[in-house]
Backbone as JSON, one array per atom type, in Angstrom:
{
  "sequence": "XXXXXXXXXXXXXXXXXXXXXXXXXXXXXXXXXXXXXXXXXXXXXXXXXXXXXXXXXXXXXXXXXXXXXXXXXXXXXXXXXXXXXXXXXXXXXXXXXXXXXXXXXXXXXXXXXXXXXXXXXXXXXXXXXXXXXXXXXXXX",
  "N": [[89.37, 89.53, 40.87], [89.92, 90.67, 43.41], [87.51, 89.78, 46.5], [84.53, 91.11, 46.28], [83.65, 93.44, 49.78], [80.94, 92.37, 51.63], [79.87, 92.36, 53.85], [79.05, 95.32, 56.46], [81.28, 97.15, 57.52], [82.57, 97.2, 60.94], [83.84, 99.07, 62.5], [83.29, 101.51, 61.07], [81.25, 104.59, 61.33], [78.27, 106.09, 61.0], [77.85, 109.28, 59.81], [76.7, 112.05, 62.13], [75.31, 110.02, 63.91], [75.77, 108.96, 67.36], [78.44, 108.29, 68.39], [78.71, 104.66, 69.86], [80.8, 103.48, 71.61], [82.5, 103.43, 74.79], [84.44, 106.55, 74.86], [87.45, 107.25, 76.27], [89.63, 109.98, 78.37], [92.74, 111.32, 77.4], [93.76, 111.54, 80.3], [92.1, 110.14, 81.74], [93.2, 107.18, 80.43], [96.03, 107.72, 81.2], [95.68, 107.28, 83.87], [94.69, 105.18, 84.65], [96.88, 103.72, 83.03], [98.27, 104.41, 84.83], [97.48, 103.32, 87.49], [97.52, 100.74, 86.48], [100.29, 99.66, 86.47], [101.1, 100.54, 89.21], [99.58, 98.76, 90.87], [101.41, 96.72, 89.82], [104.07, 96.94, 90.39], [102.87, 96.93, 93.54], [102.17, 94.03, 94.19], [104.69, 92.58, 93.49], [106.15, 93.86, 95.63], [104.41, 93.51, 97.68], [105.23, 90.2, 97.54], [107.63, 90.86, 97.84], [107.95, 91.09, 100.74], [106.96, 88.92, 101.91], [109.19, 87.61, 101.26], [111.64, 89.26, 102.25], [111.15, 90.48, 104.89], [110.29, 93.9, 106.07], [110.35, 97.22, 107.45], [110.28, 99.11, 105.5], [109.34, 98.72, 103.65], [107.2, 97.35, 103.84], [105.5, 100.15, 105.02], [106.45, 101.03, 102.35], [103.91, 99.48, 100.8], [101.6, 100.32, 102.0], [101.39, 102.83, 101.26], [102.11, 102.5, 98.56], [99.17, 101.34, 98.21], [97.4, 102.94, 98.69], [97.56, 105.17, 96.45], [96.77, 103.82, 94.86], [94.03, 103.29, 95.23], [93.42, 105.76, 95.23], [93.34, 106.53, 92.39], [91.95, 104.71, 91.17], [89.41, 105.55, 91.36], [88.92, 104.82, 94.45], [88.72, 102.55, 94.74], [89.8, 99.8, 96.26], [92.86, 97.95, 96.21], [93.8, 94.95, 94.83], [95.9, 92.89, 96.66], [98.51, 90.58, 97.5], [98.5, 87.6, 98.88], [99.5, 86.56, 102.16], [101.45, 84.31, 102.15], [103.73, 81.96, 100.7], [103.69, 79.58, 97.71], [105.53, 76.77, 96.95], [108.69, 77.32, 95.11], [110.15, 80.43, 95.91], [111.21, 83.21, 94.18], [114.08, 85.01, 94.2], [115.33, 87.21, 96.33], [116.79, 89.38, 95.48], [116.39, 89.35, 92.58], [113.65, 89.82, 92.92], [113.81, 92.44, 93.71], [115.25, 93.68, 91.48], [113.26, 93.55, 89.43], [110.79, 94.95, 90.71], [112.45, 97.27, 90.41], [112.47, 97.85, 87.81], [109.47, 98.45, 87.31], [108.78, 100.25, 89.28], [110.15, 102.42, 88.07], [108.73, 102.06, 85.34], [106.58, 103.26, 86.33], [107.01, 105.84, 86.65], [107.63, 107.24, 84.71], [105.33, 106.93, 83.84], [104.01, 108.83, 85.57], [105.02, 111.08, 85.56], [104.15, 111.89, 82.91], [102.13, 111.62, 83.28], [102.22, 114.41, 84.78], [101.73, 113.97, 87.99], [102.77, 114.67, 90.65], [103.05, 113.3, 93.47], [103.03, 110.72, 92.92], [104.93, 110.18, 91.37], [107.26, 110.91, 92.85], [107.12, 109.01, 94.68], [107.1, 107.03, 93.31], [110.03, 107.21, 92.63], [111.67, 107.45, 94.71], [110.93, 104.5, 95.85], [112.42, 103.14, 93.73], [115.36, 104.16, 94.4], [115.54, 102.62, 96.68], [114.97, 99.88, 95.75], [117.05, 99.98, 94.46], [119.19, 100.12, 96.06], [118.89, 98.09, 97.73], [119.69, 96.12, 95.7], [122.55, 96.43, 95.42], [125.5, 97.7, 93.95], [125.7, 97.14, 90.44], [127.69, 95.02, 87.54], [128.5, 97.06, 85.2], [128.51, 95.88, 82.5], [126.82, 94.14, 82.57], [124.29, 95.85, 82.93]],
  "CA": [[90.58, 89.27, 41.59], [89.71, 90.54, 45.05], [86.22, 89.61, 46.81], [84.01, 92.68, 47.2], [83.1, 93.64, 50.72], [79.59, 92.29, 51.74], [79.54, 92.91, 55.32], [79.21, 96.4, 57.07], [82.36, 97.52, 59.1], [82.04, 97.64, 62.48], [85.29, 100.7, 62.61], [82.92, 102.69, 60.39], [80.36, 105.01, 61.68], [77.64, 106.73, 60.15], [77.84, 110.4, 59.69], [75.82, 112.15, 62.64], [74.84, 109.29, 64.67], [76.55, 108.78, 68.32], [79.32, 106.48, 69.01], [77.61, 103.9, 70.86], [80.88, 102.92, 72.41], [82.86, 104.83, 75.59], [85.76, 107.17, 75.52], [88.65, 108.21, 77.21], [90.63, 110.74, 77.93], [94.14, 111.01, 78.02], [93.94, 111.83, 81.49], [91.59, 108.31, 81.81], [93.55, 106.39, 79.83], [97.08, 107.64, 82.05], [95.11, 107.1, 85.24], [94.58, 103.55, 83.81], [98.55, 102.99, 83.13], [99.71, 104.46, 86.33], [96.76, 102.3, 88.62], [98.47, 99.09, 86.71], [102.23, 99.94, 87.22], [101.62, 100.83, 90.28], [99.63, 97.53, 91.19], [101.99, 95.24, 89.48], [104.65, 97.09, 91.72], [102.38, 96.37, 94.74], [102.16, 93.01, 94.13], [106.01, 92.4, 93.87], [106.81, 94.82, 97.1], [103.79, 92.11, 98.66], [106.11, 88.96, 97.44], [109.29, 90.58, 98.66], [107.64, 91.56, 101.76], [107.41, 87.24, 102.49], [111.04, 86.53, 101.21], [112.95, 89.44, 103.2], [110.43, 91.8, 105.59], [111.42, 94.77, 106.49], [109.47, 98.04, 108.18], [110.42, 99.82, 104.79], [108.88, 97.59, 102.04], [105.29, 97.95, 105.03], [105.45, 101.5, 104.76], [106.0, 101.06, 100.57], [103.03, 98.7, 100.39], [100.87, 100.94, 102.59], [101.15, 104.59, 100.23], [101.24, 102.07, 96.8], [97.82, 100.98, 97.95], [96.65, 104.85, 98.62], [98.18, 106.06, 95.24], [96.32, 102.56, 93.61], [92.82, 103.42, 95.44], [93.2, 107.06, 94.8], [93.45, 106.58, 90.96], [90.54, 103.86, 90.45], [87.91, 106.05, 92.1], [88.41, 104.7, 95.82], [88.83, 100.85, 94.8], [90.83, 99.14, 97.19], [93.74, 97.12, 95.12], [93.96, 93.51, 95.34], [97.42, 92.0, 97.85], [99.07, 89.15, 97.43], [98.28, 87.12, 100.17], [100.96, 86.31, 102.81], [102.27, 82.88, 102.42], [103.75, 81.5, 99.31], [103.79, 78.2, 97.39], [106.21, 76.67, 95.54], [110.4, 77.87, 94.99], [109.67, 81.52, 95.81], [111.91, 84.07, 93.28], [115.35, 85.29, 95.07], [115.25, 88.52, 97.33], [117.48, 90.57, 94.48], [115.26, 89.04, 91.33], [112.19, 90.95, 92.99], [114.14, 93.67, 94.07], [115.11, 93.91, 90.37], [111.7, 93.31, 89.13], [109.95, 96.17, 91.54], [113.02, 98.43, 89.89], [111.9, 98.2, 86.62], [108.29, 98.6, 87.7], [108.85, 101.96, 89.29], [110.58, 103.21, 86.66], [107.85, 102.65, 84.22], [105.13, 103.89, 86.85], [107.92, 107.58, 87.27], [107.55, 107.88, 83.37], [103.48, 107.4, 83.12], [103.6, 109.72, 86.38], [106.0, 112.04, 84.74], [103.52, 112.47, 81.87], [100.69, 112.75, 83.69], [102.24, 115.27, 85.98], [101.13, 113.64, 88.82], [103.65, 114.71, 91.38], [103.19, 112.37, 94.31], [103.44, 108.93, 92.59], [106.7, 110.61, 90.7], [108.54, 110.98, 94.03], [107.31, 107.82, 95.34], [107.99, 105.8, 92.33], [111.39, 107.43, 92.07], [111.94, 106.68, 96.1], [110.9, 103.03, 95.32], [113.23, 103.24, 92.75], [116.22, 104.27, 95.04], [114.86, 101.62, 97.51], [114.95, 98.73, 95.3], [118.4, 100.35, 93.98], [120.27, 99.93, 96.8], [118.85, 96.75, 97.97], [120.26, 94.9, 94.83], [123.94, 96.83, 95.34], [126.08, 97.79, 92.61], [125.9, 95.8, 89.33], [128.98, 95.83, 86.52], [128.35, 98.12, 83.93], [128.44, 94.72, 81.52], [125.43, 93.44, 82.98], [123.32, 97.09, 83.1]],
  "C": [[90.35, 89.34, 43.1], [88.05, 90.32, 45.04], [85.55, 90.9, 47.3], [83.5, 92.45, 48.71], [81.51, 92.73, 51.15], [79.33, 92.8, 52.93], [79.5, 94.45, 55.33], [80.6, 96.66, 57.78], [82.13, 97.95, 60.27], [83.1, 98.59, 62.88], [84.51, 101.52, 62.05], [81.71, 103.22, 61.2], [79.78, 106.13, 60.93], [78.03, 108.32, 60.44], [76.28, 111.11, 61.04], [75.19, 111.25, 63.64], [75.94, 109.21, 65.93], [76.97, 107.96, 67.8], [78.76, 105.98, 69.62], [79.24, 102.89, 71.57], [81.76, 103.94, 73.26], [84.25, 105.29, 75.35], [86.22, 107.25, 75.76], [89.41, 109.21, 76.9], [91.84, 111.14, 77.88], [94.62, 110.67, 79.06], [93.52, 110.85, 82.07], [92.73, 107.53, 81.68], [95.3, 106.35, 80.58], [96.53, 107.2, 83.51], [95.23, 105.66, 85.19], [95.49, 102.82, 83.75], [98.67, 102.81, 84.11], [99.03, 103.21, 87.0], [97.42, 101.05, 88.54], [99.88, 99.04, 86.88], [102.05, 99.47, 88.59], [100.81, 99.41, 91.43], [100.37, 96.24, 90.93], [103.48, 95.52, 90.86], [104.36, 96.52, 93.13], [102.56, 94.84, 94.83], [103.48, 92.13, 94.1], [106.67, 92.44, 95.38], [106.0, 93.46, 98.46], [105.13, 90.91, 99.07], [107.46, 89.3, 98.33], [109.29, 90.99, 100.47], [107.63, 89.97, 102.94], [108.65, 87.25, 102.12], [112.06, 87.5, 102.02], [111.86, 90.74, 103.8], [110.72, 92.77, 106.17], [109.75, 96.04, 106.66], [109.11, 99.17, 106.84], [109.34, 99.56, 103.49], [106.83, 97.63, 102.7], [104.96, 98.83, 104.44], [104.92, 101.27, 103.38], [104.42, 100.62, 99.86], [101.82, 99.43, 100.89], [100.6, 102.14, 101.37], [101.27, 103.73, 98.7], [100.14, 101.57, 97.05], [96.72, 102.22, 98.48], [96.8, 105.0, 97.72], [96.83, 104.76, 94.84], [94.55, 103.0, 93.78], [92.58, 105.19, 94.79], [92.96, 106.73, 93.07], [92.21, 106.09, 90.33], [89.33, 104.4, 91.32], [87.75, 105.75, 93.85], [88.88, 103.16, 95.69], [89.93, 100.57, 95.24], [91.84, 97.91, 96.18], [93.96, 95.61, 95.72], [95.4, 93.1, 95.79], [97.57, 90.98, 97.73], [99.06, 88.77, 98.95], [99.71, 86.55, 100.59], [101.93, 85.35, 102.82], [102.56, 82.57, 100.98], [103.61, 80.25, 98.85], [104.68, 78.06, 96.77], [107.78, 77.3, 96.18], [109.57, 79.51, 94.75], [110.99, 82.55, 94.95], [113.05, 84.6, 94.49], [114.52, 86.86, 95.41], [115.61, 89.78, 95.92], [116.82, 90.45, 93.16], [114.41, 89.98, 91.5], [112.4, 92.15, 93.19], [114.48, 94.67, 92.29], [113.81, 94.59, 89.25], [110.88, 94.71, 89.31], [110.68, 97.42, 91.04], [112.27, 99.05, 89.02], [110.42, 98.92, 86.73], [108.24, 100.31, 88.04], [108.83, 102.61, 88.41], [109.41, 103.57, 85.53], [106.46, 103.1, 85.08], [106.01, 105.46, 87.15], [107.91, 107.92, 85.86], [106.33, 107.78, 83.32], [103.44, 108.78, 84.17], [104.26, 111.38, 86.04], [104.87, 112.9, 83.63], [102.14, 112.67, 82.43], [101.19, 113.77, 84.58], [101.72, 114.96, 87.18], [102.78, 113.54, 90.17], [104.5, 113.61, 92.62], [103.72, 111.13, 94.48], [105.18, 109.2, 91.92], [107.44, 110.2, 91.87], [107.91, 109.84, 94.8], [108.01, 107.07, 94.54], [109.82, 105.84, 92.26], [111.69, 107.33, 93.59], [111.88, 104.74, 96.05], [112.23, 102.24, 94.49], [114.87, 103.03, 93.14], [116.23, 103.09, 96.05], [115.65, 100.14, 96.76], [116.82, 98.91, 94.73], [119.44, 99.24, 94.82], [119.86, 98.5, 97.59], [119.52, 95.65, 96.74], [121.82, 95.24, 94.76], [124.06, 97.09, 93.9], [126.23, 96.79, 91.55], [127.46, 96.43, 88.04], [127.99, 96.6, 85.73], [127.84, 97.41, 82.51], [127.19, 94.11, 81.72], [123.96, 93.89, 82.6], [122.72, 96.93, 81.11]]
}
């Protein structure tokens, strides 16, 4: 009825022999989340930095690319370059956008305990808040 096996599994490992592939450790593997949160953030805060510039959104883009280098060993995070192409996304879309973003870089930072990015992300957070104003309740 069923076909036996022939192959080896490559999930199985012998008894006693190394893993031959690498690790992480929680503490990796959150380092790992936050670095991309907190670059996809960057990369938004870039975009909305061409559609409405402001001294605030500088600043933001400046300490998310400290928090982004701090995390990956020193590596400098890649910027959206300055000019855009194309129908560029509304001012309150990205402001939206960069919300959400926080948010899920103030819950990886949350769980790693990582204080700093918490109270940025959750400044960011307030930031992007009040740039999109109050929404109904029906919308949220």
């Amino acid at each position: 009825m069923y076909e036996p096996i022939r192959g080896k599994s490559v999930h199985s490992t012998m008894a006693g022999t190394p893993h031959d592939f690498p690790h992480r450790s929680r503490e990796e593997e959150l380092d790992i989340q936050l670095a991309g949160h907190l670059a996809a953030l960057l990369a938004v805060t870039d975009e909305l930095r061409v559609a409405a510039p402001s001294a605030d959104l500088d600043t933001a883009a400046e300490r998310l690319a400290c928090e982004i280098a701090r995390l990956r060993g020193g590596r400098t995070p890649a910027r959206a370059s300055a000019t855009t192409t194309g129908r560029a996304p509304s001012a309150t879309a990205l402001h939206r956008r960069a919300h959400a973003l926080a948010g899920r870089a103030l819950v990886v930072a949350a769980s790693r305990a990582d204080t700093t990015v918490a109270i940025l992300a959750a400044e960011r957070m307030d930031a992007h808040s009040a740039a999109t104003g109050p929404r109904p309740l029906a919308s949220r």
